[in-house]
PDB file with one MODEL, atoms N, CA, C and O in Angstrom:
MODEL        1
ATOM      1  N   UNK A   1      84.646 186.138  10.041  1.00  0.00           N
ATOM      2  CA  UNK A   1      85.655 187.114  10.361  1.00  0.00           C
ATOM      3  C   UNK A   1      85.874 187.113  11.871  1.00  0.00           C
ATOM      4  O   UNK A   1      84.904 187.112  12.629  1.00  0.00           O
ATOM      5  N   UNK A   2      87.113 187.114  12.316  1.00  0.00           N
ATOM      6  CA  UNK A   2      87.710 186.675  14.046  1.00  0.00           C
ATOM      7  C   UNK A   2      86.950 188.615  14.403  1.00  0.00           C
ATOM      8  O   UNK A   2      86.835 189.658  13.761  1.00  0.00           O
ATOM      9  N   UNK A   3      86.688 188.213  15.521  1.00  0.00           N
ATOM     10  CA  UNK A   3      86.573 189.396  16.098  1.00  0.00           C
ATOM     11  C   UNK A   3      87.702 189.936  17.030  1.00  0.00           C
ATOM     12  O   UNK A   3      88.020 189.185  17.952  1.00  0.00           O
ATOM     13  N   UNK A   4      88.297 191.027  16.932  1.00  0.00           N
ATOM     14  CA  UNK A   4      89.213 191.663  17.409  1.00  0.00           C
ATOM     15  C   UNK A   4      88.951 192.196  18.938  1.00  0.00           C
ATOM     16  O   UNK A   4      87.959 192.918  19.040  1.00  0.00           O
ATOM     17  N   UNK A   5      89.683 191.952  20.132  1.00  0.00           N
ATOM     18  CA  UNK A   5      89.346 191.985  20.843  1.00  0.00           C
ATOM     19  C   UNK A   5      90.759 192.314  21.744  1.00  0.00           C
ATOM     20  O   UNK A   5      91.853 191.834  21.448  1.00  0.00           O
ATOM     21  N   UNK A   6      90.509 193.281  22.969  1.00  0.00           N
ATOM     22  CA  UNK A   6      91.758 193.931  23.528  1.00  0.00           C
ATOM     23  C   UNK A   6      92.586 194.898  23.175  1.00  0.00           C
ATOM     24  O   UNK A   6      93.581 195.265  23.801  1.00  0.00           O
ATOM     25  N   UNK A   7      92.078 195.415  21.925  1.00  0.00           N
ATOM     26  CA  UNK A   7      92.711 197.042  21.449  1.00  0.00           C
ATOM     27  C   UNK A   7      92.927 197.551  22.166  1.00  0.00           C
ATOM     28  O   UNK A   7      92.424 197.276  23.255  1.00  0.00           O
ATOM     29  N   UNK A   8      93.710 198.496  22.047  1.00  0.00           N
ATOM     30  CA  UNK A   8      93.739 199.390  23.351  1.00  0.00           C
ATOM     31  C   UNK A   8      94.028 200.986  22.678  1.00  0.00           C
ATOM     32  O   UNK A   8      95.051 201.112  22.004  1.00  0.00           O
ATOM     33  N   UNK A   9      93.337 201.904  22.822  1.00  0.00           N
ATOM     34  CA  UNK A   9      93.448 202.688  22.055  1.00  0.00           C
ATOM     35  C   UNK A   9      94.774 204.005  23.085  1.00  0.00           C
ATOM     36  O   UNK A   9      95.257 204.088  24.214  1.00  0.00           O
ATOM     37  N   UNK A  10      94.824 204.700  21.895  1.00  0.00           N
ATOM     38  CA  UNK A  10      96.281 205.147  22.457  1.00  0.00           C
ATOM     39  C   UNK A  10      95.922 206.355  23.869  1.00  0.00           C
ATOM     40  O   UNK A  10      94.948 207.107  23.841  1.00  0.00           O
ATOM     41  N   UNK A  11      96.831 206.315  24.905  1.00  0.00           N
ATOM     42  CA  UNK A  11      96.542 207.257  25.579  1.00  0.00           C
ATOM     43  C   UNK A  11      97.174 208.641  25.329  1.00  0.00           C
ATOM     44  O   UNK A  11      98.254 208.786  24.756  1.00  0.00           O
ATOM     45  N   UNK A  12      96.193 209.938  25.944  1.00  0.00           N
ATOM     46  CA  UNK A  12      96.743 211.187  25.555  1.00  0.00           C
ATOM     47  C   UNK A  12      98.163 211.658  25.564  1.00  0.00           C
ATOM     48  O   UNK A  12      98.394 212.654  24.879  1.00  0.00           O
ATOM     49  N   UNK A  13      99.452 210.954  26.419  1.00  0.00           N
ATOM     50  CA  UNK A  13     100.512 211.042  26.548  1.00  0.00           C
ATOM     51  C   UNK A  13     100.955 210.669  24.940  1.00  0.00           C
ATOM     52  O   UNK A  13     101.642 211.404  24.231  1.00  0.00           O
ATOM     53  N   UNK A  14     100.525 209.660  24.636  1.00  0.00           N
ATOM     54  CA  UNK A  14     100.993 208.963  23.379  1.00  0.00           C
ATOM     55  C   UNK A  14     100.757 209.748  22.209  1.00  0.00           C
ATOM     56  O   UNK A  14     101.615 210.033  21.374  1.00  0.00           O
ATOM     57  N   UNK A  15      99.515 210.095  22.186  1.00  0.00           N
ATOM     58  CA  UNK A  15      98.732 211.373  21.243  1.00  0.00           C
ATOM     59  C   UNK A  15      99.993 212.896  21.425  1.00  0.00           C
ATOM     60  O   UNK A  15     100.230 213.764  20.584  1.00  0.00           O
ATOM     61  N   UNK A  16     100.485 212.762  22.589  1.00  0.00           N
ATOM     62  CA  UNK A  16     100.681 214.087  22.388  1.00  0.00           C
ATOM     63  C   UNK A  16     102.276 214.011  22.197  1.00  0.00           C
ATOM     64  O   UNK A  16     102.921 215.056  22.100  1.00  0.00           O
ATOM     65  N   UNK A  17     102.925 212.699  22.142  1.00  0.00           N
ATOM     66  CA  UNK A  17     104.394 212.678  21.699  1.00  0.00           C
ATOM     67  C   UNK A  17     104.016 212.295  20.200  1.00  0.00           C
ATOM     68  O   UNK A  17     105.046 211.907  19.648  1.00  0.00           O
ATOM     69  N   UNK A  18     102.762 212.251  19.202  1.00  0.00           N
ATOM     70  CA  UNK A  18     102.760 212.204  18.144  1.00  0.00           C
ATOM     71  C   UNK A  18     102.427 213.148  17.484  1.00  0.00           C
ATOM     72  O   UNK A  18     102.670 213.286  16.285  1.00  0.00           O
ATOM     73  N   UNK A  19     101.795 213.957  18.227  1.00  0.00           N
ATOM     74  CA  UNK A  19     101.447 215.332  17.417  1.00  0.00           C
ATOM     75  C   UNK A  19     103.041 216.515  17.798  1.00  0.00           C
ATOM     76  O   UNK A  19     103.056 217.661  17.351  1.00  0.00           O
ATOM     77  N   UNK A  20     103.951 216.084  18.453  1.00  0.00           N
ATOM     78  CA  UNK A  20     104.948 216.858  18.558  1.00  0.00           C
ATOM     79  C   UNK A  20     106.365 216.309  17.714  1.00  0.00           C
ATOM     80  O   UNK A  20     107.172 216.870  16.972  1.00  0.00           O
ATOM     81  N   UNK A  21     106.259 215.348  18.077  1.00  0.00           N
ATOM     82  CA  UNK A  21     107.573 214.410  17.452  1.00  0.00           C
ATOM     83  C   UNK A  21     107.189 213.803  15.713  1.00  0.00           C
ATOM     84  O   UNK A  21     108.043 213.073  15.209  1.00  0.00           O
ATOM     85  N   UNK A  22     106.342 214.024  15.156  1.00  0.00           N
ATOM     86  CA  UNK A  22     105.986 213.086  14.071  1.00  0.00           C
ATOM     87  C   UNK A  22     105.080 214.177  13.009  1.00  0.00           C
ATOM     88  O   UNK A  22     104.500 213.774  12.001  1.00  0.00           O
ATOM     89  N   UNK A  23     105.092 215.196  13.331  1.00  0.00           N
ATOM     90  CA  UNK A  23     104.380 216.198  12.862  1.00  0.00           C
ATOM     91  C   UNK A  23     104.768 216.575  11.391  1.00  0.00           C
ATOM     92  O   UNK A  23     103.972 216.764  10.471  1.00  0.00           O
ATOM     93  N   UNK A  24     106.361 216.662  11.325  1.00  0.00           N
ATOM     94  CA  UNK A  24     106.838 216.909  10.124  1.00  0.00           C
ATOM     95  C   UNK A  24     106.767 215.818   8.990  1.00  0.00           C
ATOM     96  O   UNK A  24     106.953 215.837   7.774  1.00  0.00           O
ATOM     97  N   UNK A  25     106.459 214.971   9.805  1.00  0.00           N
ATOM     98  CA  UNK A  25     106.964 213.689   8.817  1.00  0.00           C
ATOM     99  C   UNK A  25     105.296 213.220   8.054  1.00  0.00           C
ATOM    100  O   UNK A  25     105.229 212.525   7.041  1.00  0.00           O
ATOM    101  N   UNK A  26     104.256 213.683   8.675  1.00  0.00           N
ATOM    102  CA  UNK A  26     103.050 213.836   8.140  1.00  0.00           C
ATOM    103  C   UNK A  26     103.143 214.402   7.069  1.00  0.00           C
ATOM    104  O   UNK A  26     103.784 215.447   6.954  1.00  0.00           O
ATOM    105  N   UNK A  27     102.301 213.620   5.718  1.00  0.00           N
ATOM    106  CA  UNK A  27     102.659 214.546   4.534  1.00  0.00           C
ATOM    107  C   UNK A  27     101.390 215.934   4.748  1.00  0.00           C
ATOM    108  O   UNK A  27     100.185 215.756   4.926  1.00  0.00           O
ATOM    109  N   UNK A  28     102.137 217.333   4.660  1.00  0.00           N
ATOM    110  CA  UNK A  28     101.035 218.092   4.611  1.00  0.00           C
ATOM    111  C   UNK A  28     101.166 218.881   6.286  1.00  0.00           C
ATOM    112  O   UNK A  28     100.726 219.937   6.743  1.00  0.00           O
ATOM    113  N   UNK A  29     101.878 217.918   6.776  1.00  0.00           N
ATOM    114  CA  UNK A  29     101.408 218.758   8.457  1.00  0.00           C
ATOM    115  C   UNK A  29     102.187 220.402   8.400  1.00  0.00           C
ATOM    116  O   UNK A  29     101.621 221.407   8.831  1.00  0.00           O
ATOM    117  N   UNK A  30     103.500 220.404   7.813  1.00  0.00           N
ATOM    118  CA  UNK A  30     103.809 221.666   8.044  1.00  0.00           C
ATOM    119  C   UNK A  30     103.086 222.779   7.086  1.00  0.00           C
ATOM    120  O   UNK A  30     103.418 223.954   7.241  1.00  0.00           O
ATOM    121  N   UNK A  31     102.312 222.511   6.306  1.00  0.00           N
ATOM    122  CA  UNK A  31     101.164 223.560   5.486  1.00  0.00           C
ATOM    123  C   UNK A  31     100.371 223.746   6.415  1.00  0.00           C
ATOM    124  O   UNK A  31     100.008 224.897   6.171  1.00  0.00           O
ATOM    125  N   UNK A  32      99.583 223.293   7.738  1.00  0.00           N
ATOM    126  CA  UNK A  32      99.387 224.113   8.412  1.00  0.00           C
ATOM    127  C   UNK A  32      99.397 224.739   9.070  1.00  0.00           C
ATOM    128  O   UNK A  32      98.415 225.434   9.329  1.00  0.00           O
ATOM    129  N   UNK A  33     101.013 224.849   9.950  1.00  0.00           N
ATOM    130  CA  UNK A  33     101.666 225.708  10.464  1.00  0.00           C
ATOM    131  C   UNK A  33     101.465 227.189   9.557  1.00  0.00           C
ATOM    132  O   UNK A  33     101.305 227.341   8.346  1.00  0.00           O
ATOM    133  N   UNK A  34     101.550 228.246  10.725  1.00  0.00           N
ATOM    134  CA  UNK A  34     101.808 229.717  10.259  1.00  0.00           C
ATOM    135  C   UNK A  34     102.974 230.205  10.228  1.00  0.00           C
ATOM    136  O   UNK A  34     103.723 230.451  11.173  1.00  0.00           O
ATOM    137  N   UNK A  35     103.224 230.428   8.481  1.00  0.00           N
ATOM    138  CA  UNK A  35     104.610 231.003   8.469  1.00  0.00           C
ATOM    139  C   UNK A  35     104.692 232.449   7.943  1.00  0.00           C
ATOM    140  O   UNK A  35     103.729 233.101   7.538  1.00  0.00           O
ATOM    141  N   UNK A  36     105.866 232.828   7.999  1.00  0.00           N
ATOM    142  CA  UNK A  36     105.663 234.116   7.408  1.00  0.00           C
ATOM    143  C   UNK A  36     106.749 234.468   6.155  1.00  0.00           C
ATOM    144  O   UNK A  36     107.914 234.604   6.527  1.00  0.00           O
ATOM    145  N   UNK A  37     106.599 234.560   5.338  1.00  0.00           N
ATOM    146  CA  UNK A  37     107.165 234.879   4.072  1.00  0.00           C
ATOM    147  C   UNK A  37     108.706 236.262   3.923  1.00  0.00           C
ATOM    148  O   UNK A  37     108.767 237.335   4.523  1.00  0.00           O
ATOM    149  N   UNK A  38     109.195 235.985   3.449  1.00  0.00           N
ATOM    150  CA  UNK A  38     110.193 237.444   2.509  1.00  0.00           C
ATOM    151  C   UNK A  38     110.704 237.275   1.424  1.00  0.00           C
ATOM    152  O   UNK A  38     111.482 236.445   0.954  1.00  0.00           O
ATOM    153  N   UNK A  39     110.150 238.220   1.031  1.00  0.00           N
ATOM    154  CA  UNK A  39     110.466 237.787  -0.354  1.00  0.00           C
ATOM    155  C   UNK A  39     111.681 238.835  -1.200  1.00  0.00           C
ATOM    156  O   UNK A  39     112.123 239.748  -0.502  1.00  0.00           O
ATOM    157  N   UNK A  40     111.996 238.777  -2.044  1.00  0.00           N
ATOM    158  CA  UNK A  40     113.468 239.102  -2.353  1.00  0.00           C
ATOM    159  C   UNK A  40     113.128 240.116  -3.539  1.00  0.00           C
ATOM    160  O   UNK A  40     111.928 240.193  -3.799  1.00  0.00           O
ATOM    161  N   UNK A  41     113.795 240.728  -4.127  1.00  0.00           N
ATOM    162  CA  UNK A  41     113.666 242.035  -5.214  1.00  0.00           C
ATOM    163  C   UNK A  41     114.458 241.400  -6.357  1.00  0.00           C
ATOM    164  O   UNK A  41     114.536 241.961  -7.450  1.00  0.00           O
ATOM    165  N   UNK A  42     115.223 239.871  -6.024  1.00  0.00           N
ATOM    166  CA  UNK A  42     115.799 238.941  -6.845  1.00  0.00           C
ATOM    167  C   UNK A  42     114.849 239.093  -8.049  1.00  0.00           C
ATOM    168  O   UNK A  42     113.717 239.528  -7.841  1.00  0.00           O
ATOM    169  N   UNK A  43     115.350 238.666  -9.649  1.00  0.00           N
ATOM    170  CA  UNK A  43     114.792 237.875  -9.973  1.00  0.00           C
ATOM    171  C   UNK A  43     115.765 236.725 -11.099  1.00  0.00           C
ATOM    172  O   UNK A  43     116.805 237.081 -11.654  1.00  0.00           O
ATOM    173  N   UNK A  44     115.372 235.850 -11.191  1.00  0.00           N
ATOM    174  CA  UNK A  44     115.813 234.615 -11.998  1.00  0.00           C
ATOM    175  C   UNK A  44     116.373 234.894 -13.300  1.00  0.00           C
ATOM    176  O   UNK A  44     116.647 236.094 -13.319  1.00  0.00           O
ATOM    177  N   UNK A  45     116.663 234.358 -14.369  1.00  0.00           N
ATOM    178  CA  UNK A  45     116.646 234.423 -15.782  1.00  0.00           C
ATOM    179  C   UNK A  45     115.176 234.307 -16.367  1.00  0.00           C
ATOM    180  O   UNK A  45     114.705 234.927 -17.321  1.00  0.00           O
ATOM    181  N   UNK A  46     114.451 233.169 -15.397  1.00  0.00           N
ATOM    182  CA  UNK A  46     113.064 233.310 -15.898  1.00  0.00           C
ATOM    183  C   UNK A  46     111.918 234.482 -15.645  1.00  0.00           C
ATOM    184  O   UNK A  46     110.773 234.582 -16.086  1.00  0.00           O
ATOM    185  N   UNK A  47     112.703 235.341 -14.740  1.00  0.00           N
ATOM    186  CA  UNK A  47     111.625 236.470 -14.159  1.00  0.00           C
ATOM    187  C   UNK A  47     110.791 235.757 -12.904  1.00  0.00           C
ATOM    188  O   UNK A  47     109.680 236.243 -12.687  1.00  0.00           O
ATOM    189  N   UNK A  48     111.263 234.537 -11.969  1.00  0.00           N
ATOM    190  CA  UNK A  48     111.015 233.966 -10.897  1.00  0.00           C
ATOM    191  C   UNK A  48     111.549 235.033  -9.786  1.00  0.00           C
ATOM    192  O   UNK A  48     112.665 235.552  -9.742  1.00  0.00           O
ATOM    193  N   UNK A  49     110.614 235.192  -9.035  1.00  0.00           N
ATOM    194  CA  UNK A  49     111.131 236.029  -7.562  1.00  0.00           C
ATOM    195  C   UNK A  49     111.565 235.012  -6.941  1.00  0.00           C
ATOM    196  O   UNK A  49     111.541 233.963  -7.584  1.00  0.00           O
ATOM    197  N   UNK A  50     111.946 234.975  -5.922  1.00  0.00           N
ATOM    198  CA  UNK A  50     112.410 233.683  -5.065  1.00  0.00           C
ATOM    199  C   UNK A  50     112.109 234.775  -3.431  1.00  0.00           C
ATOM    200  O   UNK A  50     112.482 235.889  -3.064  1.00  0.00           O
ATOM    201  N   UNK A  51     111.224 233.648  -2.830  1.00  0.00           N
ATOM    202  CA  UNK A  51     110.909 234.064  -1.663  1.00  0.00           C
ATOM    203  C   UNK A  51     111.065 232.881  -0.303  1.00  0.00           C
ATOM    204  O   UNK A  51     110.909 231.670  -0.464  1.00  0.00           O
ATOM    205  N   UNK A  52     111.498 233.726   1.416  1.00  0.00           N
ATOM    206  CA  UNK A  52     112.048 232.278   1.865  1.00  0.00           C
ATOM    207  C   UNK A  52     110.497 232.543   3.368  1.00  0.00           C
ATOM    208  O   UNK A  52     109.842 233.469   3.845  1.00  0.00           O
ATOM    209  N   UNK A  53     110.612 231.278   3.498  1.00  0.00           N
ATOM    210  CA  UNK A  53     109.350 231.172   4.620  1.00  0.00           C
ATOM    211  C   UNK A  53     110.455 230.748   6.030  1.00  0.00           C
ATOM    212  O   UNK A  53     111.519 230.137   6.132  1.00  0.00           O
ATOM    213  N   UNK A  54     109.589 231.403   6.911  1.00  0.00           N
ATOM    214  CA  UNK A  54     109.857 231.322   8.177  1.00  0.00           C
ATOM    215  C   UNK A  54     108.821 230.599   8.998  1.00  0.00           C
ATOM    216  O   UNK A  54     107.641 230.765   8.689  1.00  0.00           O
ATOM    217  N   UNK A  55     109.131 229.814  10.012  1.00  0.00           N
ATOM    218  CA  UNK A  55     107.862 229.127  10.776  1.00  0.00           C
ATOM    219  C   UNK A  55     108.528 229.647  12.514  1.00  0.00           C
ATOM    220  O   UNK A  55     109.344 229.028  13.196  1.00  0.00           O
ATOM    221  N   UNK A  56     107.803 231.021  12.856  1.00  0.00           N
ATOM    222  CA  UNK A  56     108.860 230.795  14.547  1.00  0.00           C
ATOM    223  C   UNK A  56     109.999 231.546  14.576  1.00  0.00           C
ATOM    224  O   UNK A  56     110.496 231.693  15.692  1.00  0.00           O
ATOM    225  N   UNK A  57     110.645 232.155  13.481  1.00  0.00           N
ATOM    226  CA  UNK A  57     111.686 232.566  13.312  1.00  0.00           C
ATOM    227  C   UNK A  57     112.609 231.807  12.487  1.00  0.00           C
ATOM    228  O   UNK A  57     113.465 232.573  12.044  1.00  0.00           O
ATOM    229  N   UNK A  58     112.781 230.597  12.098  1.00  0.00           N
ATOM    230  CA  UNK A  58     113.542 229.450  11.977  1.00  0.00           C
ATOM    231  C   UNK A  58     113.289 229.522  10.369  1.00  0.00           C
ATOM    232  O   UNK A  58     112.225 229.692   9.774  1.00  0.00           O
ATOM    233  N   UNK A  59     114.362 229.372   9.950  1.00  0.00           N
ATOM    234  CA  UNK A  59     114.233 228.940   8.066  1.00  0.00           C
ATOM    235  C   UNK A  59     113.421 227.797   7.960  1.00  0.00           C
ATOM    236  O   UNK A  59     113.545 226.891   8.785  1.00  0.00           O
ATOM    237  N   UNK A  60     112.460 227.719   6.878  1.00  0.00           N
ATOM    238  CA  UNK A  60     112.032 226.157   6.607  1.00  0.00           C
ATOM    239  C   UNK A  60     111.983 226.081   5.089  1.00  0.00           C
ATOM    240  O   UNK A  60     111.668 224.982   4.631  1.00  0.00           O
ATOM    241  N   UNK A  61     112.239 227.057   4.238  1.00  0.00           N
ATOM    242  CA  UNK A  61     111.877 226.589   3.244  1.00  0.00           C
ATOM    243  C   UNK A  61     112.571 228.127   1.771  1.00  0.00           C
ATOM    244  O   UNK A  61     112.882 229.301   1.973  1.00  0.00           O
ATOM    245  N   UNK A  62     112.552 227.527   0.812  1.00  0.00           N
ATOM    246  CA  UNK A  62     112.643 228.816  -0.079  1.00  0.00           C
ATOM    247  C   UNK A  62     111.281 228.604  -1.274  1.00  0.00           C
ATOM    248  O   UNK A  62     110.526 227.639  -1.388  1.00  0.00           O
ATOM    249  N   UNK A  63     111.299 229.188  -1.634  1.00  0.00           N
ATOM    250  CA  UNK A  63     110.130 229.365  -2.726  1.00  0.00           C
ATOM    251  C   UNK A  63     110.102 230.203  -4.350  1.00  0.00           C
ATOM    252  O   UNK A  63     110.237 231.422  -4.246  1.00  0.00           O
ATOM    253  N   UNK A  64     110.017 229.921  -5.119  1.00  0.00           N
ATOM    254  CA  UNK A  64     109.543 230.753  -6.281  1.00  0.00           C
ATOM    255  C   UNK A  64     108.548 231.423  -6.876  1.00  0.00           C
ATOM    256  O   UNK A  64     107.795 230.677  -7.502  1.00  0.00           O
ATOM    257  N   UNK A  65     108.247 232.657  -6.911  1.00  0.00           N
ATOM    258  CA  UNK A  65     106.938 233.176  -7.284  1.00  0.00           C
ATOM    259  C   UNK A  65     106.737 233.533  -8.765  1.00  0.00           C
ATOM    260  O   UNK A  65     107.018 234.690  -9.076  1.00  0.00           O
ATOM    261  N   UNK A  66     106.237 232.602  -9.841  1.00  0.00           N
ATOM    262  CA  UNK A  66     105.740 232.466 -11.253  1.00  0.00           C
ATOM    263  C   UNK A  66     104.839 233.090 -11.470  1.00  0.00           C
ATOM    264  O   UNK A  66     104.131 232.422 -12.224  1.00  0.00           O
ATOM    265  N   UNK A  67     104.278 234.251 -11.217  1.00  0.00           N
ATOM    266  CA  UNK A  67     103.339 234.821 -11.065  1.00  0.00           C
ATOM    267  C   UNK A  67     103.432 235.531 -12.597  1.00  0.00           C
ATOM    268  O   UNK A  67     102.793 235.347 -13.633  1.00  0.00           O
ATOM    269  N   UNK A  68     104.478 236.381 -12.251  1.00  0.00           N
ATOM    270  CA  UNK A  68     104.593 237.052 -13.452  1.00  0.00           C
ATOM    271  C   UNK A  68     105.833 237.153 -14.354  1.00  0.00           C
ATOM    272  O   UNK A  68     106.628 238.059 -14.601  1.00  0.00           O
ATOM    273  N   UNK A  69     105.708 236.015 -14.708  1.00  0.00           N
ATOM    274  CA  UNK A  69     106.945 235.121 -15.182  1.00  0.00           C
ATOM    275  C   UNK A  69     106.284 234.681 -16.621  1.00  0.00           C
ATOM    276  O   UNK A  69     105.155 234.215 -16.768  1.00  0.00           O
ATOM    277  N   UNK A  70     107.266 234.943 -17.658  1.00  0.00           N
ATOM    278  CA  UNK A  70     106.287 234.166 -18.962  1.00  0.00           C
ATOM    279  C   UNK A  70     106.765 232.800 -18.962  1.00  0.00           C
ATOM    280  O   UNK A  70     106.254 231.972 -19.716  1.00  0.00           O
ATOM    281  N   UNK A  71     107.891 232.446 -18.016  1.00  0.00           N
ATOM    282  CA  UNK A  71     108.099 230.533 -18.338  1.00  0.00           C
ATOM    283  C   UNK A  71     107.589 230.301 -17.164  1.00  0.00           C
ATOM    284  O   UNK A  71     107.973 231.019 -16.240  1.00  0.00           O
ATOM    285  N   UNK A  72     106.540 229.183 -16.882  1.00  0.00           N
ATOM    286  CA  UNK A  72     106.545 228.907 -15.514  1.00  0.00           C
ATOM    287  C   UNK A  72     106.226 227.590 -15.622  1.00  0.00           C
ATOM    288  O   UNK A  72     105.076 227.150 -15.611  1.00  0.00           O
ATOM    289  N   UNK A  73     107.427 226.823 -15.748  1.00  0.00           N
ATOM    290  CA  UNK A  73     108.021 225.913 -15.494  1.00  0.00           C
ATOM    291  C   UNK A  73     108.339 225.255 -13.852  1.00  0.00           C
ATOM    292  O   UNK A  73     108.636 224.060 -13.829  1.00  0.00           O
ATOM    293  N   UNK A  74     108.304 225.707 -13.036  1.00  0.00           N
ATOM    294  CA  UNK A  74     108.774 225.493 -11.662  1.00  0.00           C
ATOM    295  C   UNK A  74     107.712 224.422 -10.679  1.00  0.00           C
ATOM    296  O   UNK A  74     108.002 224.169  -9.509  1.00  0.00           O
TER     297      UNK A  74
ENDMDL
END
């Protein structure tokens, strides 16, 4: 097996335009962002609440809550 030689491992500039620029595209990275939830007095045909998340202020997402739903399909 050739031995690998001259890597160069990445510098912190590089690290830190990847943890800013590439973050979303990580599967999973925005689950650990802190968001904050509202949820709606809606409900579905199925008895789904529908609730929307915020990260920052900024929309990112909507959601369904099957909780107490007898189809939960979603």
């Amino acid at each position: 097996m050739k031995k690998l030689n001259g890597m160069k491992s990445f510098s912190s500039l590089e690290n830190k335009k990847l943890e800013s620029e590439n973050l979303e595209g990580v599967s999973g990275g925005r689950a650990q962002e802190r968001f904050s939830e509202v949820t709606s007095n809606f409900l579905n045909a199925d008895g789904a609440r529908d609730y929307d998340m915020y990260v920052g202020g900024r929309f990112v997402g909507r959601g369904w809550d099957t909780s107490n739903c007898e189809i939960s399909h979603y």
